[in-house]
N, C-alpha and C positions, 0 to 999 in steps of 0.2 A: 562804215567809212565816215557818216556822219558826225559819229562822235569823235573818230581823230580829224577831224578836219575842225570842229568846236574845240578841244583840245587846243590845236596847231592855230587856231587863231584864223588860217587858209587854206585852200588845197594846195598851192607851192611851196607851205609849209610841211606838210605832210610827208612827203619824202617818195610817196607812188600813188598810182592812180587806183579806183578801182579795179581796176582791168588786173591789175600788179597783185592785187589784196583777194580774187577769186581764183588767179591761178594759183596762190600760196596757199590759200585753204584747200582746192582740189588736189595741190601735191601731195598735202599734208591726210588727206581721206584720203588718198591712193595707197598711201604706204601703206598706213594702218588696217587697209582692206587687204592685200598685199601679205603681212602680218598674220592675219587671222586666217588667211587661204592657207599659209604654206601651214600653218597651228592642224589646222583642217586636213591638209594632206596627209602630215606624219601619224595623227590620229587613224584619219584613215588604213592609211598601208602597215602602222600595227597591230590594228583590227585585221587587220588581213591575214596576218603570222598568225593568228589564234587559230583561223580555220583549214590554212593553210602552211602547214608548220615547214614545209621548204620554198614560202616564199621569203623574198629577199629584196630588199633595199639598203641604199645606203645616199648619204647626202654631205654635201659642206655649206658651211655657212660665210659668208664673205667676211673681210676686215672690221664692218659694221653689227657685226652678229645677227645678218640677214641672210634667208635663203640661198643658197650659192647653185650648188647642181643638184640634180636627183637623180638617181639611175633604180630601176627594179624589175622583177624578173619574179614568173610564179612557178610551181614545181611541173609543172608541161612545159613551159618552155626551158626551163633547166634539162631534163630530159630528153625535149627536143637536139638540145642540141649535141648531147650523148650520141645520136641517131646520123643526125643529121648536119650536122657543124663543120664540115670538110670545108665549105665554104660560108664566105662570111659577107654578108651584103650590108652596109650602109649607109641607110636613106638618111637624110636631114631635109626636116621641112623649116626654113628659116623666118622667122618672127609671124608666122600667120595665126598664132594662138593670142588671146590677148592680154599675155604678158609679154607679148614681140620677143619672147627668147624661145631658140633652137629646141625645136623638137627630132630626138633623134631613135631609128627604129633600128637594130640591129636582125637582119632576118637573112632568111636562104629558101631555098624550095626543098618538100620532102620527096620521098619515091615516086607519090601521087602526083610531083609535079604543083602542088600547092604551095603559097607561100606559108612559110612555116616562122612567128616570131619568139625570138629570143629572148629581146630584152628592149626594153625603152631608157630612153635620157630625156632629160631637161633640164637644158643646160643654161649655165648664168648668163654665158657670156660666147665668142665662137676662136678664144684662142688654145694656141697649141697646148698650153697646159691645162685648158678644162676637157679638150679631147683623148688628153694625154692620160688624163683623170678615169674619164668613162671608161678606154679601152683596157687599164690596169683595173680596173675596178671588175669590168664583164669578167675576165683574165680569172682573176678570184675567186668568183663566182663560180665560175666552172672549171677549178681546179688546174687551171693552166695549158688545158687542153685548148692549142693552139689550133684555130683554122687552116 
């Protein structure tokens, strides 16, 4: 800040305060952390197909060519839901994660009366078209086999 303020001649030359100049650098380290997490996720969950060759994910990425949704699913809960899929329960936990976007669980109970899960979402955003997304997406996933 110093040196634009030497620069600007003042600080009312400057055009913003400090205060202005550490929220723009923290926006700016957010993303880029942001960036390297979702880098880290995809890594991840294709690590996961190696071991697990009927796990499954799939994602979008926004206008920005940034993370959008993620939905995935491993080969028990694929399964599971061969079994068990008559009904279809959808939890959404909203912005408690901290990315404050939708965490969403698709699950049911099995014979045992346990909750048995499906599949998970992480979603960009909470409108009709990113739900619209997940549930066409689950859909695929397991062959169309409607709840």
């Amino acid at each position: 800040m110093d040196h634009f303020v030497n620069q600007a001649g003042s600080f009312s030359n400057v055009g913003h305060t400090k205060k202005d100049l550490h929220n723009r650098l923290d926006a700016v380290r957010r993303n880029e952390l942001q960036s390297f997490d979702a880098d880290c996720v995809i890594s991840y969950l294709t690590a996961k197909m190696v071991i697990d060759p009927k796990f499954f994910f799939e994602y979008t990425l926004d206008e920005d060519d940034r993370f959008g949704n993620l939905f995935w699913a491993d080969s028990t809960s694929r399964s599971d839901y061969g079994y068990f899929g008559d009904v279809l329960s959808f939890d959404a936990m909203y912005k408690t994660n901290v990315y404050r976007r939708p965490l969403v669980m698709l699950v049911s109970v099995n014979h045992h009366k346990s909750t048995t899960i499906f599949g998970f979402g992480l979603l960009g955003d909470e409108t009709v078209e990113t739900y619209t997304w997940l549930l066409r997406t689950f859909l695929v996933l397991m062959h169309s086999k409607m709840p």
